[in-house]
C-alpha positions as a Markdown table, in Angstrom:
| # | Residue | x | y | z |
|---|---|---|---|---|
| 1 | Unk | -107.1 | -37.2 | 8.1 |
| 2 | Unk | -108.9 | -39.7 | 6.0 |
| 3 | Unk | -106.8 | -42.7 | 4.6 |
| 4 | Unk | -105.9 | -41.3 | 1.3 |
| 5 | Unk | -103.6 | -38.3 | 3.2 |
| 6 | Unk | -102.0 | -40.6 | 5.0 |
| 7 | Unk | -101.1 | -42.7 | 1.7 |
| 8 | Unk | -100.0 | -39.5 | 0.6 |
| 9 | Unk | -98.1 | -38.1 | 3.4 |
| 10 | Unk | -96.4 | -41.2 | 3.7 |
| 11 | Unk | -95.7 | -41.1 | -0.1 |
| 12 | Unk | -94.0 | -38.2 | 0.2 |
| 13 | Unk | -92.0 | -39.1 | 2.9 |
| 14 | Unk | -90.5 | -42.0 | 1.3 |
| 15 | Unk | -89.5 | -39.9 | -1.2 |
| 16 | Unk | -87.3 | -37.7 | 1.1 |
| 17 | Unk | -85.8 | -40.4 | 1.8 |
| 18 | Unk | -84.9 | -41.8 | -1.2 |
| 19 | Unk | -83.6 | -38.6 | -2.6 |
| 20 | Unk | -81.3 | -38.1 | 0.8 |
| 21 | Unk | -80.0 | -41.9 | 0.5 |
| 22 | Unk | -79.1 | -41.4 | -3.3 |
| 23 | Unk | -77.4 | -38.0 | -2.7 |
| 24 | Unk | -75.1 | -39.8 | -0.3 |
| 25 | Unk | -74.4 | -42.9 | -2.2 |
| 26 | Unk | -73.8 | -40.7 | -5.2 |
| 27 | Unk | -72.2 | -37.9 | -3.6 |
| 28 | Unk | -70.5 | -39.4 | -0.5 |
| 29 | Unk | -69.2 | -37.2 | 2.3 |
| 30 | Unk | -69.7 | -33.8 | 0.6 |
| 31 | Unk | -69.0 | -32.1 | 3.6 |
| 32 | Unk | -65.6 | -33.5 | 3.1 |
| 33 | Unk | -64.2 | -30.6 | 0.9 |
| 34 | Unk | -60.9 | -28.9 | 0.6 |
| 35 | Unk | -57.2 | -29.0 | -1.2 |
| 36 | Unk | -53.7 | -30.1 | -0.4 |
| 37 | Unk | -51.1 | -27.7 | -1.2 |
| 38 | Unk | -47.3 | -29.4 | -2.2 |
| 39 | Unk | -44.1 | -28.4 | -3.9 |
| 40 | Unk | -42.7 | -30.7 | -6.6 |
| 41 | Unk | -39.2 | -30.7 | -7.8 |
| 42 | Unk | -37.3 | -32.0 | -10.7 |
| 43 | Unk | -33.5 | -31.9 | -11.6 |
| 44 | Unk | -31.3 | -32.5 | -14.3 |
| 45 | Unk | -27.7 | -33.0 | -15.3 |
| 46 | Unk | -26.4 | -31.9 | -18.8 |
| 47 | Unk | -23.1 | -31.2 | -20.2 |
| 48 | Unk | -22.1 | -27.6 | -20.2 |
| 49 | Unk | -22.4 | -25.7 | -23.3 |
| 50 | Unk | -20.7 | -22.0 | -23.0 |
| 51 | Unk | -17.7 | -21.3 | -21.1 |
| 52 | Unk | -17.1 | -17.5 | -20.1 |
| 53 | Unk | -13.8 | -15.8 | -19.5 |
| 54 | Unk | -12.7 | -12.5 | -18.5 |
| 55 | Unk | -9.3 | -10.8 | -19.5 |
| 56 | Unk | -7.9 | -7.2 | -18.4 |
| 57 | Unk | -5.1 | -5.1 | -20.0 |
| 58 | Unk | -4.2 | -2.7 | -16.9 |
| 59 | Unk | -0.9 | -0.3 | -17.6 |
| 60 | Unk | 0.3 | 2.9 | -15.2 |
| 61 | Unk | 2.3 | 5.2 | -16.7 |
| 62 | Unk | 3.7 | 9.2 | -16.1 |
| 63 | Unk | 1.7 | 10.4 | -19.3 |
| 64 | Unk | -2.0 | 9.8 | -19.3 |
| 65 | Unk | -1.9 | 9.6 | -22.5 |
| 66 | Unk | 0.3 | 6.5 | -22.9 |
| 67 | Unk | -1.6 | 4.9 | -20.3 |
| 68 | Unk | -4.0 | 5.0 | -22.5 |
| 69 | Unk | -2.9 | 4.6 | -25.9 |
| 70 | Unk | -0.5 | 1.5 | -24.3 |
| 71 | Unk | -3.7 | -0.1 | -23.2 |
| 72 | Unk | -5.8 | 0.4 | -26.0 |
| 73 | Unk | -3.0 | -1.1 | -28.3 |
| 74 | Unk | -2.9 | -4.0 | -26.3 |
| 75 | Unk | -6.8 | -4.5 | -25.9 |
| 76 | Unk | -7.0 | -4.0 | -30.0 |
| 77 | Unk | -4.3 | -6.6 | -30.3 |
| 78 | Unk | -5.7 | -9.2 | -27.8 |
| 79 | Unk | -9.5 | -9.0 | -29.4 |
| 80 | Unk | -7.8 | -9.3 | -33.0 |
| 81 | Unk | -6.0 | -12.5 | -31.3 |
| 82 | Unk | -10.1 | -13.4 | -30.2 |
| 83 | Unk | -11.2 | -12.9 | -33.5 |
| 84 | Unk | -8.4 | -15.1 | -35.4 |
| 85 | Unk | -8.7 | -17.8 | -32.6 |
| 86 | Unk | -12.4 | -17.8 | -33.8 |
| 87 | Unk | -14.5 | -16.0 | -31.3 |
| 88 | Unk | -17.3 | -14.0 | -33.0 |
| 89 | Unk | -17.9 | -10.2 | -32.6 |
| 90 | Unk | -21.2 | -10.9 | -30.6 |
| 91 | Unk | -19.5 | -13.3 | -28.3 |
| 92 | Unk | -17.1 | -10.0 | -27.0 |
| 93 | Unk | -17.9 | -7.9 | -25.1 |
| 94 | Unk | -16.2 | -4.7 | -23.4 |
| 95 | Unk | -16.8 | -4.4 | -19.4 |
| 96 | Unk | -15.4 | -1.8 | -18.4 |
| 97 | Unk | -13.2 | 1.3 | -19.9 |
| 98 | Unk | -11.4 | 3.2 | -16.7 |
| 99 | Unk | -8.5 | 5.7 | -16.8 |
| 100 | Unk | -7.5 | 7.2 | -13.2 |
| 101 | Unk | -4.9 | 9.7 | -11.6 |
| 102 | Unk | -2.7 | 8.2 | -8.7 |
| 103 | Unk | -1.3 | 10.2 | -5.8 |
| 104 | Unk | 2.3 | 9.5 | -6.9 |
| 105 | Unk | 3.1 | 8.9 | -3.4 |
| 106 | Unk | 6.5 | 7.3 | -2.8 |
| 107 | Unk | 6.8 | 3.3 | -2.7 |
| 108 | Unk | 7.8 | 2.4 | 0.5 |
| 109 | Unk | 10.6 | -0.5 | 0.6 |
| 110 | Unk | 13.4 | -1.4 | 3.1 |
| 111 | Unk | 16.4 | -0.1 | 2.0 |
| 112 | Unk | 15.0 | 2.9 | -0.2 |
| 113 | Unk | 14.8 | 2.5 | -3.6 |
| 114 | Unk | 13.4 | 6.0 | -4.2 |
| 115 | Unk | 10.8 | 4.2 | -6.6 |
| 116 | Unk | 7.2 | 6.1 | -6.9 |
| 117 | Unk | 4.0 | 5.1 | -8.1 |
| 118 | Unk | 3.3 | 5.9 | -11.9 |
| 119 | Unk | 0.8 | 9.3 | -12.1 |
| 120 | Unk | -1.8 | 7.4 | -14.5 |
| 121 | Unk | -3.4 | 3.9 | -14.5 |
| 122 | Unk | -5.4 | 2.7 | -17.1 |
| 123 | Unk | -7.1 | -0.6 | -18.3 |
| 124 | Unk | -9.9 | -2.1 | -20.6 |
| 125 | Unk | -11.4 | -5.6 | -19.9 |
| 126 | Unk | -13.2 | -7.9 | -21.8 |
| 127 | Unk | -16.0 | -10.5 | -21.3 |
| 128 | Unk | -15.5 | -13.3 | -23.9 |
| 129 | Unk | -17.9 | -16.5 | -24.4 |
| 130 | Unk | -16.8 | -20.0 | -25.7 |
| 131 | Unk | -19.4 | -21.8 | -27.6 |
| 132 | Unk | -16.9 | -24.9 | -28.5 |
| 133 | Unk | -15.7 | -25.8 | -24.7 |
| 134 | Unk | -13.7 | -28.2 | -26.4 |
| 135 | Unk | -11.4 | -25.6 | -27.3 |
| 136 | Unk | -11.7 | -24.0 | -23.2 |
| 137 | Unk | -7.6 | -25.0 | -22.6 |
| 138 | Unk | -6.5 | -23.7 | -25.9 |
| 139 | Unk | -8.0 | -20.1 | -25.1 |
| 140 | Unk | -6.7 | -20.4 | -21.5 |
| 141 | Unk | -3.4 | -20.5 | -23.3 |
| 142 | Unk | -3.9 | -17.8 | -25.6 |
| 143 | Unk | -5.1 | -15.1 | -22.7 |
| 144 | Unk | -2.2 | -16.0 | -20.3 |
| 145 | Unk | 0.0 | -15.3 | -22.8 |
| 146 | Unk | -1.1 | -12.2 | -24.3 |
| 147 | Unk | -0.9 | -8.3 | -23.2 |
| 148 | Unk | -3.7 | -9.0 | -20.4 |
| 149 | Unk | -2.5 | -8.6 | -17.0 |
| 150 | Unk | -5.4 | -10.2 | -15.8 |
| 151 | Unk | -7.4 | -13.4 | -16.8 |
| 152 | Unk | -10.3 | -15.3 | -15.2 |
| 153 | Unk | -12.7 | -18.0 | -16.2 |
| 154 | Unk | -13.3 | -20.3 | -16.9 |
| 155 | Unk | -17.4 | -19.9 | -16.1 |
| 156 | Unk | -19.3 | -23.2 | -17.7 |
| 157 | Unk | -23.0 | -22.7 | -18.3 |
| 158 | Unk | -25.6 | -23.7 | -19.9 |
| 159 | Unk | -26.8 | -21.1 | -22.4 |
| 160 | Unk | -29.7 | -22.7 | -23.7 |
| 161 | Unk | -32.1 | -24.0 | -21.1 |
| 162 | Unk | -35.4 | -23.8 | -22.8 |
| 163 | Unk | -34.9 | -27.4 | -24.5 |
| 164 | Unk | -34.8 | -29.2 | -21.0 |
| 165 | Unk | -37.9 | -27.0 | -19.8 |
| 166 | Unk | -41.1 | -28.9 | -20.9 |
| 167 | Unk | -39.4 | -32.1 | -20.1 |
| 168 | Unk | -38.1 | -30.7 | -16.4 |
| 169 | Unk | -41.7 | -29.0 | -15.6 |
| 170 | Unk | -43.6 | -32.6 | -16.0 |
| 171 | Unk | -41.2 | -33.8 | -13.7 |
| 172 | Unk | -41.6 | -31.4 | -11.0 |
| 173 | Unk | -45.8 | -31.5 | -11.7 |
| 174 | Unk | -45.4 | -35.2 | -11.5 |
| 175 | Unk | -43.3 | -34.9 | -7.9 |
| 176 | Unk | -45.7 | -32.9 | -6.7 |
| 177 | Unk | -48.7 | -35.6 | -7.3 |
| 178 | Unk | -47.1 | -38.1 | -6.0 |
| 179 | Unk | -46.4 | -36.0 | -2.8 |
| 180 | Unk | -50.3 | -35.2 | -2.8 |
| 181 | Unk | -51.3 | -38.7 | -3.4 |
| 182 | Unk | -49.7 | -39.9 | 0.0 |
| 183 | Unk | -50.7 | -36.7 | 1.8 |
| 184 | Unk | -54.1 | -37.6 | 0.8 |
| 185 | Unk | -53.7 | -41.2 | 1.2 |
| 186 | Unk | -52.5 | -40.7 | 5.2 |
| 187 | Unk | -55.2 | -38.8 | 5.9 |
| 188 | Unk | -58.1 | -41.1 | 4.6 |
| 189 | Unk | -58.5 | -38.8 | 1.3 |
| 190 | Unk | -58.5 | -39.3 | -2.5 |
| 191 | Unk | -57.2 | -36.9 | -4.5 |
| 192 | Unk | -59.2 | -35.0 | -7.2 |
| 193 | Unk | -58.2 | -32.8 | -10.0 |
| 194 | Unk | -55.4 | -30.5 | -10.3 |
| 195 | Unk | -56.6 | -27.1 | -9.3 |
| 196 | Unk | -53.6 | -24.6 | -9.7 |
| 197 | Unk | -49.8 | -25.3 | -10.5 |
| 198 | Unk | -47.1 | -22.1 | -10.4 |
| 199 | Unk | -43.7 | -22.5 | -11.3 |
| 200 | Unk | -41.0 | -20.7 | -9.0 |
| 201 | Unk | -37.9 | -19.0 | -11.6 |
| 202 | Unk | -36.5 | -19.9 | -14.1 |
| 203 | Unk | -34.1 | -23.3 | -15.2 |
| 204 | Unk | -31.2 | -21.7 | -13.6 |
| 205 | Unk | -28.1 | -24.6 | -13.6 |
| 206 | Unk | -26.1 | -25.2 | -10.9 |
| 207 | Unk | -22.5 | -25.5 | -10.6 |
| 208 | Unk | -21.7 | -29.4 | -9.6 |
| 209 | Unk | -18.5 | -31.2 | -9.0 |
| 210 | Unk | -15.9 | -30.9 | -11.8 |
| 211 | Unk | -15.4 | -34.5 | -13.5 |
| 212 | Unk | -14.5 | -34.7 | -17.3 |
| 213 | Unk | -11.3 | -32.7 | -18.3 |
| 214 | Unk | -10.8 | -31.7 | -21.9 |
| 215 | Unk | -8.5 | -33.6 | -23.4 |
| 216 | Unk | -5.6 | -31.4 | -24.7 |
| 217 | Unk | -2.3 | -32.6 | -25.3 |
| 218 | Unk | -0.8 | -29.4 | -24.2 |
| 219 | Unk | -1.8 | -26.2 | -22.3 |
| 220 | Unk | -3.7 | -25.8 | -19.2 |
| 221 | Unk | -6.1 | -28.6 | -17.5 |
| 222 | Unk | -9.5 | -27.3 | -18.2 |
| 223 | Unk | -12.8 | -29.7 | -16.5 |
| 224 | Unk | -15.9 | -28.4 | -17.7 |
| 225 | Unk | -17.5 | -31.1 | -15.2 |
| 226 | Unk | -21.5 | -30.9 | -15.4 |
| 227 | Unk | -24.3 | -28.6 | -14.7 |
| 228 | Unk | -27.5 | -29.4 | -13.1 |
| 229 | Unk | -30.8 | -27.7 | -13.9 |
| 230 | Unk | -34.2 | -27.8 | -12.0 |
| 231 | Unk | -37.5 | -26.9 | -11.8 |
| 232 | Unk | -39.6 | -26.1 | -8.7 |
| 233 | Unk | -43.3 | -25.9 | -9.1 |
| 234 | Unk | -46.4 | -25.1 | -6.9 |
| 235 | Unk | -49.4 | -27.5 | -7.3 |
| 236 | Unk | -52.9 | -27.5 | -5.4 |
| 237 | Unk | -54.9 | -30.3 | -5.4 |
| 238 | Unk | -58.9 | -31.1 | -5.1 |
| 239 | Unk | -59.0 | -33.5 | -2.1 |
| 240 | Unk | -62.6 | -36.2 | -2.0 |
């Protein structure tokens, strides 16, 4: 090999090197790939804005049809009592309609009465939602003392969740890098770019701890108390 080669050869070599050095200074550790997988979490507490009630009309009676035509009197009168109190038609809503034939078996006291079940029950119920909670005491009042033999609620919600979303979801995506960050930071890492984010249901509130009572001079002590919303969300990582 005459000098000229080995200029060459050696020309070449240098290269190789060169190219290798400036592939790891400008790509550092590239067998160092992978992700970090973490859960981020957000919550949120907001007034309630609906409150739901129940109220049943249940009457037993020889005739069937009394049973019935009892019960459906009352029912028309309690929703008319809805309407005037200032419940809308779309905020009623009928649950359940049943009409059923008892064994008339004899009631059994100590000393005898002789008293026997009625042959026919039948009831109606209702499923009503409050829009002004303000108003949750003064419609306690007005069930419990109306033709409805049973009354439940109230059930605070939140109705509308979708205004808290955007602001709860960067929240729980935020969580989640910081969560990443020192995952990546304990194990000598950096963290790259935000590879994949899923988000797990839906704003769903939560019931919490009963603490503001609407004020009502009369009637019956109503505390919406607060709800508390979250977001849970997925997020994978790029680790470097």
């Amino acid at each position: 090999m005459n000098l000229m080669d080995r200029f060459g050869s050696l020309a070449r070599l240098l290269v190789g090197l060169l190219v290798i050095i400036a592939a790891v200074y400008l790509f550092p550790y590239p067998w160092k790939t992978g992700s970090v997988t973490v859960t981020g979490e957000a919550k949120m507490d907001t007034a309630p804005q609906v409150a739901g009630f129940n109220a049943t009309v249940t009457v037993s009676d020889d005739s069937k049809d009394i049973a019935v035509s009892t019960v459906n009197k009352k029912m028309a009168d309690l929703v008319s009592a809805l309407k005037t109190f200032g419940i809308v038609d779309a905020d009623i809503q009928t649950q359940s309609v049943v009409t059923y034939e008892n064994q008339g078996t004899q009631i059994l006291t100590y000393p005898p009465t002789g008293v026997t079940q009625k042959k026919w029950t039948a009831s109606n119920s209702v499923e009503i939602k409050l829009r002004d909670i303000s108003k949750a005491s003064a419609l306690t009042d007005l069930l419990n003392n109306s033709g409805a033999t049973g009354v439940s609620g109230p059930n605070f919600t939140v109705d509308n969740t979708k205004t808290y979303d955007a602001e709860l979801l960067a929240k729980a995506v935020s969580d989640a890098r910081v969560k990443a960050e020192e995952m990546a930071k304990a194990g000598g890492r950096r963290l790259g770019k935000m590879t994949s984010v899923s988000e797990f249901g839906a704003t769903q509130p939560i019931p919490y701890a009963l603490e503001t009572r609407v004020k009502d001079s009369v009637g019956s002590p109503i505390e919406p108390g607060t709800q508390t919303l979250y977001k849970t969300v997925t997020v994978t990582f790029e680790l470097r």
